[in-house]
C-alpha positions as CSV (number, residue, x, y, z in Angstrom):
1,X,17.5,-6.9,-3.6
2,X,15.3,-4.1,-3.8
3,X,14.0,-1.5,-1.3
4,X,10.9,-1.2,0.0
5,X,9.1,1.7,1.7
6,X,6.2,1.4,3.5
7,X,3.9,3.8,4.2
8,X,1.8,3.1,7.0
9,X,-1.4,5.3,7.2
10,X,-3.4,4.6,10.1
11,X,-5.2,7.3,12.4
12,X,-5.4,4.7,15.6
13,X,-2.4,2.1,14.9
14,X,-2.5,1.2,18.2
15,X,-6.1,0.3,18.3
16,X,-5.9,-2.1,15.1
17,X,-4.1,-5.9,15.2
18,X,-4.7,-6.1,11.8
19,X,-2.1,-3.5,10.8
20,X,0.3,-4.0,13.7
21,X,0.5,-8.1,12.9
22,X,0.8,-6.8,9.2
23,X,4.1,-4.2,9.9
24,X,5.1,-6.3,12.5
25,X,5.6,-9.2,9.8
26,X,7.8,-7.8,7.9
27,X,9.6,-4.9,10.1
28,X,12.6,-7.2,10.7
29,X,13.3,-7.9,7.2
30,X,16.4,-6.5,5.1
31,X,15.6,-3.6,3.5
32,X,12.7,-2.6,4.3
33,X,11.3,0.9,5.8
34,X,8.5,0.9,7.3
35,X,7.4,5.2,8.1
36,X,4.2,5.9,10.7
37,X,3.2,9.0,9.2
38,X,0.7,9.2,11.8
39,X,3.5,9.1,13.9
40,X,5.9,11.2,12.1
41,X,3.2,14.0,11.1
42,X,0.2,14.1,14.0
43,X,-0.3,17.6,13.1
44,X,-0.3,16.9,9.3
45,X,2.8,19.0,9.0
46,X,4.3,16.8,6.1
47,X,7.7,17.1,5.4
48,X,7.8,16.9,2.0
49,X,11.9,17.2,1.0
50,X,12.0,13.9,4.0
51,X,9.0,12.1,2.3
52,X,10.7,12.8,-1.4
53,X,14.1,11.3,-0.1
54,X,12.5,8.4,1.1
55,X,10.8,7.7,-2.0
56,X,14.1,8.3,-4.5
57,X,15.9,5.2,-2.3
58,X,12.6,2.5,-2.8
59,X,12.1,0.5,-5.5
60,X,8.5,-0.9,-4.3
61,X,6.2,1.5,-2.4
62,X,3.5,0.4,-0.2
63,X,0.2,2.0,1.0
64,X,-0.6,0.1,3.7
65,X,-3.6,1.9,5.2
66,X,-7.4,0.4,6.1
67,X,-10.3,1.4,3.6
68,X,-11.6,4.6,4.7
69,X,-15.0,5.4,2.8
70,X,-13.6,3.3,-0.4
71,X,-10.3,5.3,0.1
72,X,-7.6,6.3,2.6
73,X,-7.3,8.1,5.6
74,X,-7.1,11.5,5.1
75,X,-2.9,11.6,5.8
76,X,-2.1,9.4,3.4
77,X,-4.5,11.2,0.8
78,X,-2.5,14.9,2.2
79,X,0.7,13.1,1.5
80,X,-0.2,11.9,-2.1
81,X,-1.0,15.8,-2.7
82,X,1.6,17.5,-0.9
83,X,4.3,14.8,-1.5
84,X,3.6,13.7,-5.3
85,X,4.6,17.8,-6.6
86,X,4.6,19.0,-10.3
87,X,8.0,19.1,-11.9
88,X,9.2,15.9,-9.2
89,X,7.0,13.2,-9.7
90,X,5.2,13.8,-12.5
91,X,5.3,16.6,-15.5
92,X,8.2,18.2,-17.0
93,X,10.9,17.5,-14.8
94,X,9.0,14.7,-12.9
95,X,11.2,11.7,-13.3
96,X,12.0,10.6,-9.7
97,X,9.0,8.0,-9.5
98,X,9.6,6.4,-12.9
99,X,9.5,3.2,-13.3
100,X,9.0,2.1,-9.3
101,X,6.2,-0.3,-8.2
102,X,3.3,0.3,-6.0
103,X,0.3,-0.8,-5.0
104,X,-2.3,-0.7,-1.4
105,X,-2.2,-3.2,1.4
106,X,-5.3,-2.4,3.1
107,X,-7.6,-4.0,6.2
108,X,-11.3,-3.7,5.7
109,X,-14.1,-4.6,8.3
110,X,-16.2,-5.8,5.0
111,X,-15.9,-9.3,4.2
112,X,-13.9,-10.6,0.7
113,X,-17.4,-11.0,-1.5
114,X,-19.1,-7.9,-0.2
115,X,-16.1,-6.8,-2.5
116,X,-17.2,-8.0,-5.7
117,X,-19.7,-7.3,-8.8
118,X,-22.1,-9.4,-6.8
119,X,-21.4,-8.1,-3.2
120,X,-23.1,-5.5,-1.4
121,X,-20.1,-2.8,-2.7
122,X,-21.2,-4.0,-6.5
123,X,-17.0,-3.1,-7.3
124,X,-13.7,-4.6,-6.2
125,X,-11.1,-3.2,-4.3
126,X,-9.2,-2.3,-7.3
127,X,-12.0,-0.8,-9.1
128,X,-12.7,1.7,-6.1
129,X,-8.7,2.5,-6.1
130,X,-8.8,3.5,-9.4
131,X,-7.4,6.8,-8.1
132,X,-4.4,5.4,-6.5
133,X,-3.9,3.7,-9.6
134,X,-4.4,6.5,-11.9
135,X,-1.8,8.6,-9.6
136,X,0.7,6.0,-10.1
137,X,0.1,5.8,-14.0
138,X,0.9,10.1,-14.1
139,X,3.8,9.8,-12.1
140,X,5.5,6.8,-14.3
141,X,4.9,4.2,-11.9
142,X,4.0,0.5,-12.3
143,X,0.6,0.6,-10.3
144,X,0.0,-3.7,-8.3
145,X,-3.2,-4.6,-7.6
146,X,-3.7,-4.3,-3.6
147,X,-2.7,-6.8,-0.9
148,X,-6.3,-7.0,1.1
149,X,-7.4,-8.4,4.7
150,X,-11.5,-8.2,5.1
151,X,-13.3,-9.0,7.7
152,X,-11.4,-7.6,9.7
153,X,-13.9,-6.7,12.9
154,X,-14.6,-11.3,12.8
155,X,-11.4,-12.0,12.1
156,X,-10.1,-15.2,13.8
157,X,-6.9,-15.4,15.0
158,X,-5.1,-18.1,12.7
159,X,-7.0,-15.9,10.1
160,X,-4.8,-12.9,10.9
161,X,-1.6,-14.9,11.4
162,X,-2.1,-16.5,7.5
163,X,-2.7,-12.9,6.6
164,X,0.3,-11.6,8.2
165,X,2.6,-14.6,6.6
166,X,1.2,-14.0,3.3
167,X,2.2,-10.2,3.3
168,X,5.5,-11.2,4.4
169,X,5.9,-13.6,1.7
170,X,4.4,-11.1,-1.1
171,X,6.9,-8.4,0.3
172,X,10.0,-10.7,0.7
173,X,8.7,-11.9,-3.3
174,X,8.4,-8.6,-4.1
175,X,12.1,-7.7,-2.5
176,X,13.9,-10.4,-4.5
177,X,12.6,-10.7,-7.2
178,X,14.9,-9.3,-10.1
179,X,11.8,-8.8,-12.5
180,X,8.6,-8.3,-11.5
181,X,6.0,-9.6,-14.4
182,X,3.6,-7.0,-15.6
183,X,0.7,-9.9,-15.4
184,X,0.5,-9.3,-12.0
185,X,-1.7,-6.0,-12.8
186,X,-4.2,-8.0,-14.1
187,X,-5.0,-9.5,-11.1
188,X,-8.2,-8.1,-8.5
189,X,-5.8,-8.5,-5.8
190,X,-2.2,-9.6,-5.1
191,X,-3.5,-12.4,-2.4
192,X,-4.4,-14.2,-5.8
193,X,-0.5,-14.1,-6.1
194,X,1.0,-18.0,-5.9
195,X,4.4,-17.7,-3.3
């Protein structure tokens, strides 16, 4: 069974269900973390030995965060720079991320198409985290498409609960799984995923 870390980036948790259902779905399972770091670090005062420690026990990292401006909040984006250093996670000497899994659950208020080549953001989700992904390629990491919830300002409630029981199903996959096939980073998103 691996561990799983998530990292949940979200500068008004308490104002979005989407999130809380999402954490809330899979906070009770075996090993899995979930860490607030809007929460831990209101003043953005990362601690980056904590952060690194945290990291070193997970096998599968998650940025669960909703799309800020085709991006994250700006924590999570202070935490990839302060957190990810030179000579730890990637460069000479940067061998504590290698070979770990990771990948973006997000919430967006835009609906699934407006997603697309066709849709009014003319790009997919994983084509606008292209930096995410690129981060995860330097520091010797198996970047996953992400885990995405749209529509999130219409969402209907059974809507939200399928949502939530799918992430809980792609975690717990995820979790136990004793190989995790590199096809799955072909896919535009991990809600493609059959579990």
């Amino acid at each position: 069974m691996k561990k799983v870390l998530i990292l949940l980036a979200h500068p008004k948790y308490e104002h979005s269900a989407i999130n809380q259902v999402l954490a809330d779905s899979v906070k009770d399972l075996e090993n899995v973390e979930i860490r607030d770091l809007y929460e831990l670090y209101p003043d953005f005062n990362i601690d980056v030995q904590t952060e690194q420690e945290a990291l070193v026990m997970a096998e599968i990292i998650i940025w669960q965060h909703p799309v800020y401006w085709y991006s994250a909040p700006p924590l999570l984006k202070q935490w990839i720079d302060l957190v990810l250093e030179f000579g730890w996670a990637y460069g000479p000497g940067g061998i504590f991320l290698k070979g770990k899994y990771i990948f973006n659950a997000v919430s967006s208020g835009g609906a699934k198409d407006a997603y697309s080549k066709e849709g009014r953001h003319g790009h997919t989700l994983k084509e606008f985290f292209l930096p995410f992904y690129q981060t995860a390629k330097l520091c010797n990491m198996t970047y996953l498409p992400p885990f995405q919830v749209n529509g999130t300002h219409k969402i209907k409630v059974e809507d939200l609960k399928s949502a939530a029981e799918a992430y809980r199903r792609l975690v717990t996959f995820l979790r136990d799984s004793e190989e995790i096939s590199k096809e799955l980073t072909s896919l535009d998103s991990l809600n493609q995923l059959s579990i």
